[in-house]
N, C-alpha and C positions, 0 to 999 in steps of 0.2 A: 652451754652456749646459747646467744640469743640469733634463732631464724625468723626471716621475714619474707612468708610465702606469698605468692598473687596469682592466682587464675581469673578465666574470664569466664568458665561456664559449666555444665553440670558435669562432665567429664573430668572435667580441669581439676573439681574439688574432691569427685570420688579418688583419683589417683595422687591428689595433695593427698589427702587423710592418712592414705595408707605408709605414703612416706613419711609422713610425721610421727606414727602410729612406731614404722621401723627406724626412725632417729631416736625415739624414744629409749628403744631398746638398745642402742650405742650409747646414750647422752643420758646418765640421768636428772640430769640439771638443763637439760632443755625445755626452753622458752620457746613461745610461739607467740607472734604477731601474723598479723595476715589481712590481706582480700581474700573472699574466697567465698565458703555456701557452707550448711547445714551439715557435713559430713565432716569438713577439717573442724566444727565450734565441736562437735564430740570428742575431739579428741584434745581438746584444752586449749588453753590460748584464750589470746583476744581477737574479736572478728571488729577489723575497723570498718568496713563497709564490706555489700552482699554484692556478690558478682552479679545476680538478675538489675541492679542500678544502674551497669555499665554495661549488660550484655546487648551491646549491638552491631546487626550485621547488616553487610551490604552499604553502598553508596549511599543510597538516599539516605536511610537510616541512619548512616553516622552523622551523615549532612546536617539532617532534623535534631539529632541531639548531639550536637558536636559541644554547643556552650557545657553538656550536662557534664561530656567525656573530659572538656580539657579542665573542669572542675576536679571533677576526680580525680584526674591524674597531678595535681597540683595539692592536693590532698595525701594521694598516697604519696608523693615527695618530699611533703612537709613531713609525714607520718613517720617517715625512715630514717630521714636525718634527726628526728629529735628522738626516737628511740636508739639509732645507733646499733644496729645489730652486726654479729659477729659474718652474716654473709644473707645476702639475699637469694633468694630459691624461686626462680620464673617458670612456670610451667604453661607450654603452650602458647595462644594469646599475644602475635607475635607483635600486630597493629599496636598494643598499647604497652606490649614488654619492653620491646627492643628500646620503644623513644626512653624507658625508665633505666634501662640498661645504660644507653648513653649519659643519663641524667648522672647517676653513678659514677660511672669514668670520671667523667669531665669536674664532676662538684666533690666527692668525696671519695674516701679510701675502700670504703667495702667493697667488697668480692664481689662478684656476681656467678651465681652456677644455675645453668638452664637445665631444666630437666622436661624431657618433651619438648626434641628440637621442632621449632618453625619447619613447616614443608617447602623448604625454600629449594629442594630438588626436583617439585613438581613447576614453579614459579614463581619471580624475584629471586631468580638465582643471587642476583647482584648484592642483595642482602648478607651474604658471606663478609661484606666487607664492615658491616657493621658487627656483625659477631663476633670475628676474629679481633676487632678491635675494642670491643664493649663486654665481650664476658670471655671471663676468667675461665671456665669450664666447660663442658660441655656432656650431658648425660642424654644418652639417645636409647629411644626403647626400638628401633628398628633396627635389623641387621646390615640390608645394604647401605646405610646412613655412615658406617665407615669408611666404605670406597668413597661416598659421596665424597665426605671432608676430608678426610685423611692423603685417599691418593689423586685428587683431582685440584682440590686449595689445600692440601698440607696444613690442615686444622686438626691438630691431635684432639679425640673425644673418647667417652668411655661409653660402649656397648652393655650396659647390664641386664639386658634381657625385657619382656614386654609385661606390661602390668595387668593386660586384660586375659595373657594365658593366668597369672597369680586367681584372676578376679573367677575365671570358669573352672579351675580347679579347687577354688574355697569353696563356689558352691555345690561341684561335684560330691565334697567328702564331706559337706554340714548337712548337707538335705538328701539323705538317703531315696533313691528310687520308689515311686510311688504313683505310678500312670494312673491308673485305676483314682485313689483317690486324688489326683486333679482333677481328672477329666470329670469328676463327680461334684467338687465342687466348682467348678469353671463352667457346668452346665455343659459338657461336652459330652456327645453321641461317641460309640466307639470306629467310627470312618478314622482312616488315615487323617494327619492331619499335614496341609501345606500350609506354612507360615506368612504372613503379609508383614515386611518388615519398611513402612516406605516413609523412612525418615525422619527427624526430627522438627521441621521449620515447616509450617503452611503453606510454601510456595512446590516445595516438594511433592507433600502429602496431596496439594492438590493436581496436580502434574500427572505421579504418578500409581497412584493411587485405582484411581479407577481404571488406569488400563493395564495394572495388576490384574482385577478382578474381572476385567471382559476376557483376560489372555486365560484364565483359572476357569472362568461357569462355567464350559462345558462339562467338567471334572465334578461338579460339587452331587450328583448320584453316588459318586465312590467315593471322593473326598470333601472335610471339612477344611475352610478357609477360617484362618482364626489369625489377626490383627493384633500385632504386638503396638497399644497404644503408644504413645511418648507424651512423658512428663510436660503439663504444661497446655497442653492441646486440646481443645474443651468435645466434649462428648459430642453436641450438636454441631461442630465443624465435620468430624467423619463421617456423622449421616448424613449431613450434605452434601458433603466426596463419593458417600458410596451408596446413594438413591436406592435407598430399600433393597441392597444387594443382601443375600444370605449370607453373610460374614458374620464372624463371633469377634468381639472388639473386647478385650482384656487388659486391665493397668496393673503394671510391676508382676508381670507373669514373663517377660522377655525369654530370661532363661529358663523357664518350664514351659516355655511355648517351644523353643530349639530342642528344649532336652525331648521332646517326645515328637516331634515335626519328620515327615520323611522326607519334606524337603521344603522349598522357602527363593519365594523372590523375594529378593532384598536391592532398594534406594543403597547408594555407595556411602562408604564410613566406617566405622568400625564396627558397625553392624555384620559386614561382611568378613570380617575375622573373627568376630563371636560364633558366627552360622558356622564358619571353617573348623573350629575348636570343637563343636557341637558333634562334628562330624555329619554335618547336613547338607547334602546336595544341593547348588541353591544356581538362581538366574541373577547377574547386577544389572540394575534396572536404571535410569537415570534419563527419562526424559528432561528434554528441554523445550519450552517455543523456540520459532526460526529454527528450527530442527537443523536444515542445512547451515544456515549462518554457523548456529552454536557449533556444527561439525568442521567449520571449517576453523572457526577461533580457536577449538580445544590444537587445533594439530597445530596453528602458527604460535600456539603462547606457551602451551601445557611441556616440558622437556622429557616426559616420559611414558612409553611406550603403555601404560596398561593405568586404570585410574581407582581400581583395589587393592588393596592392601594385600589379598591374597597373590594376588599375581605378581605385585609386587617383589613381594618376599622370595616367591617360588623362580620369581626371575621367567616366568614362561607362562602360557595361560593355560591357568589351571581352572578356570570359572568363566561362561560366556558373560561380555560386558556389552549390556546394550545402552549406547547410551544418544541425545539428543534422537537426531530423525530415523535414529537403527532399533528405537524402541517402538515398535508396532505392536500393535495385539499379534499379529499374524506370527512376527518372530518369535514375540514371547510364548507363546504358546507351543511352538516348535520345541524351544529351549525348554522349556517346562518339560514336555511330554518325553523330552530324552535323560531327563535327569530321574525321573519317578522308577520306580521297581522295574527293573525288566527294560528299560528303556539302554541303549547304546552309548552315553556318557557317562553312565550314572559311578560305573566303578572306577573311570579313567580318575573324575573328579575325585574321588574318595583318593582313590591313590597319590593324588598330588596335594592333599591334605595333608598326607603323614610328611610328603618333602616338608613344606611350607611349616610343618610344626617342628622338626627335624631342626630348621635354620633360626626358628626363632628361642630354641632351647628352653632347656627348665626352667618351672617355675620360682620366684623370689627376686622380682626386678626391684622391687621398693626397699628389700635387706641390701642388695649390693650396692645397690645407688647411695643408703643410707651410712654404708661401712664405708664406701670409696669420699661420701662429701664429710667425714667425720675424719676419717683417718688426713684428708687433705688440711682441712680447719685443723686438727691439733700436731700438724708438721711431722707424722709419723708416715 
């Protein structure tokens, strides 16, 4: 069968590949077209254009390159109806999916199946009604995503489990245990280490970033602060975030920064269910400017009580979320010194790790998704 996958950004492509990787192994006569990035082209296909051409966020930003986007997308239009493929595969991405979704409907016969629903139950609920009527499917890596749809808009979807438990259990059982020789070549002393997890995007990292490291110094005698960089983010920006602060700044060490960390303030994302997997005590951090404003707009817009993914899932908070003018050094530092060895949170938080891992179940989210849009594609 021929798929025609689209993401919009470095996530989108790592968890494309793998599904491509596991249709592979259902299909063997599967073809691949795509948008998409450097992870789905290894796994075969054609790459018609690279997610970093279209990745953009925020108002302005689209604003500024809206000519670029509504090329693109007129591109990847043209792209799908003259390849014609047996069902298109949307992952995430929902600003630029959904209008392709509708495109679909309304112009031609192909399928459409999401994989990586839109967080349309944090907000744009309203977006339900293009879903229900723009795609054919629905494959959700989150659990409470079925009460969402199912008993709330009565949108039948399939739950097949989370891709990032897949992603921290591959790397569990391929990279055997080995502290020692990290921290040797990472240039790492043997202090504890707290992890500094603060985001992907510059507005973030510069936010919250440094008052990570003011809510940590008093710690750094006993422990090391070691900065899980993100792809993309230039050297000389972090040392202008973090003014000759004693931080160890590391690229593509994420997961052997968690694997060996006794604990870790973490920017909100899925950052914060990687730390969870890790089994790492961690603070969610998430300043904002207009501190107040921003608190006052999360409660009138946001529909859900908790803004982790951990908490989400566990349905109850199982991790402190500081987020706009509730992130102070003062607090975080609080939160911090209770989650470290010996501190008064530390085992509550462990303990509601195992719930939250418990709800999101075994790993192989990309085998089922891949056997459930296979076995629908050949009417079985």
């Amino acid at each position: 069968m021929k798929y025609y996958l689209i993401v919009g950004e470095a996530s989108g492509d790592l968890h494309a590949s793998h599904l491509m990787a596991a249709l592979k192994e259902e299909d063997a006569q599967a073809q691949f077209r795509f948008f998409g990035g450097d992870k789905m082209l290894a796994q075969g296909g054609t790459l018609v254009s690279h997610y970093k051409d279209l990745a953009y966020m925020g108002f302005m930003d689209v604003a500024l390159h809206l000519r670029t986007i509504l090329r693109g997308m007129k591109k990847c239009k043209d792209d799908i109806v003259a390849w014609n493929p047996d069902v298109v595969i949307l992952v995430d991405y929902p600003g630029f999916n959904l209008k392709i979704a509708r495109f679909l409907h309304d112009k031609t016969k192909i399928p459409v199946f999401y994989y990586i629903s839109p967080k349309i139950w944090a907000w744009k609920e309203g977006r339900i009604k293009e879903i229900r009527r723009n795609v054919n499917e629905m494959f959700s890596i989150l659990p409470f995503e079925v009460e969402f749809y199912e008993q709330k808009h009565h949108y039948p979807i399939h739950y097949v489990g989370n891709p990032t438990v897949d992603e921290v259990d591959a790397f569990l059982k391929e990279n055997p245990a080995d502290e020692e020789g990290f921290r040797k070549a990472a240039g790492l002393d043997n202090r504890p280490i707290i992890a500094l997890l603060a985001g992907s995007r510059k507005q973030e990292i510069r936010d919250n970033l440094p008052r990570m490291i003011l809510a940590a110094s008093s710690l750094i005698a006993e422990y090391q602060l070691v900065l899980a960089a993100a792809p993309g983010i230039e050297d000389d920006y972090y040392e202008k975030c973090m003014q000759e602060a004693d931080v160890k700044v590391l690229r593509g060490q994420t997961y052997n920064i968690l694997r060996y960390a006794t604990a870790a303030l973490v920017t909100s994302g899925t950052a914060t269910l990687e730390t969870a997997l890790f089994r790492v005590p961690q603070v969610v951090c998430y300043y904002m400017k207009a501190g107040r404003l921003a608190s006052f707009a999360r409660r009138l817009m946001l529909k859900i009580p908790y803004i982790s993914l951990v908490n989400l899932i566990a349905d109850k908070e199982v991790v402190p979320e500081l987020v706009a003018n509730e992130m102070t050094v003062k607090t975080t530092r609080q939160h911090l010194l209770s989650i470290l060895p010996g501190g008064e949170a530390r085992e509550k938080q462990l303990a509601g790790y195992e719930l939250m891992a418990q709800r999101l179940g075994e790993p192989g989210a990309p085998k089922r998704a891949a056997q459930k849009m296979h076995c629908i594609l050949a009417g079985s």
